[in-house]
N, C-alpha and C positions, 0 to 999 in steps of 0.2 A: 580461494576455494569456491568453482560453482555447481558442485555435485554431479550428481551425475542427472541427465537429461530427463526430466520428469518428477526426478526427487522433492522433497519439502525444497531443502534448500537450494536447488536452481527454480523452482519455483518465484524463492524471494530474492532473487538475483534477477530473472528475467523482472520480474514485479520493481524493482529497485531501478531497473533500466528503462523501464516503460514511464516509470512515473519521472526520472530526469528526464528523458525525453519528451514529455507534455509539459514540464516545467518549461522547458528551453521555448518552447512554442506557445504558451498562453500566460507562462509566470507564475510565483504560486499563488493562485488561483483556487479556487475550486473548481471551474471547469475542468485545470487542468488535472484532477484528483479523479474527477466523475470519469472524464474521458478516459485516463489511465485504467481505472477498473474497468469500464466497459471493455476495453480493450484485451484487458487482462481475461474478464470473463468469457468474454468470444474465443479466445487462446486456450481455454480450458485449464489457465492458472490462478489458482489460488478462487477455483470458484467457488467452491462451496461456501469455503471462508470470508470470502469475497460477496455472498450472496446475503450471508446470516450476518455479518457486521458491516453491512455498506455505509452507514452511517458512522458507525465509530472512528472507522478508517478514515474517513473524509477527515473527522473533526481531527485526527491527530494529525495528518497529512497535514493539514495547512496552519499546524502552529496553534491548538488549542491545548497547549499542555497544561494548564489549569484542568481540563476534563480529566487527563492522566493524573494528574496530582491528588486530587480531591477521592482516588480512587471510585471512579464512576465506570470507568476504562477495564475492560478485560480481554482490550487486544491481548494478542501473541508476543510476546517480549524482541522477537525477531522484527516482526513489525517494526515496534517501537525503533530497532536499531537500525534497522533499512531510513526511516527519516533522517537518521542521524549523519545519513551517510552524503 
């Protein structure tokens, strides 16, 4: 399922491709996290949300699920599952 073009959820479908795709090229990283949202931002996806959480996002992106756990975390639950993926 990638939505329809512009929607929430092909949002976090292209967001999900962008971010393996900077993995493949820096590793998980945080560059590779930064860059993905920059990119993602430029793309006009998931900016807002992308704008107002840039820091959470990073920390769960590369593996700080302690911040999730301790409920610190009020990423989008989507988010969370786009890692997973």
């Amino acid at each position: 399922m990638n939505g329809k073009e512009g929607d929430i959820i092909n949002q976090y479908v292209v967001f999900t491709k962008v971010i393996n795709d900077q993995i493949k090229i820096y590793g998980r990283k945080r560059e590779a996290i930064t860059e993905a949202i920059r990119i993602c931002k430029d793309r006009n996806i998931l900016k807002d949300y992308l704008t107002s959480r840039e820091k959470e996002v990073v920390d769960i992106m590369i593996g700080r699920k302690e911040f999730f756990r301790q409920g610190k975390c009020k990423i989008h639950p989507l988010l969370w599952f786009a890692h997973s993926i």
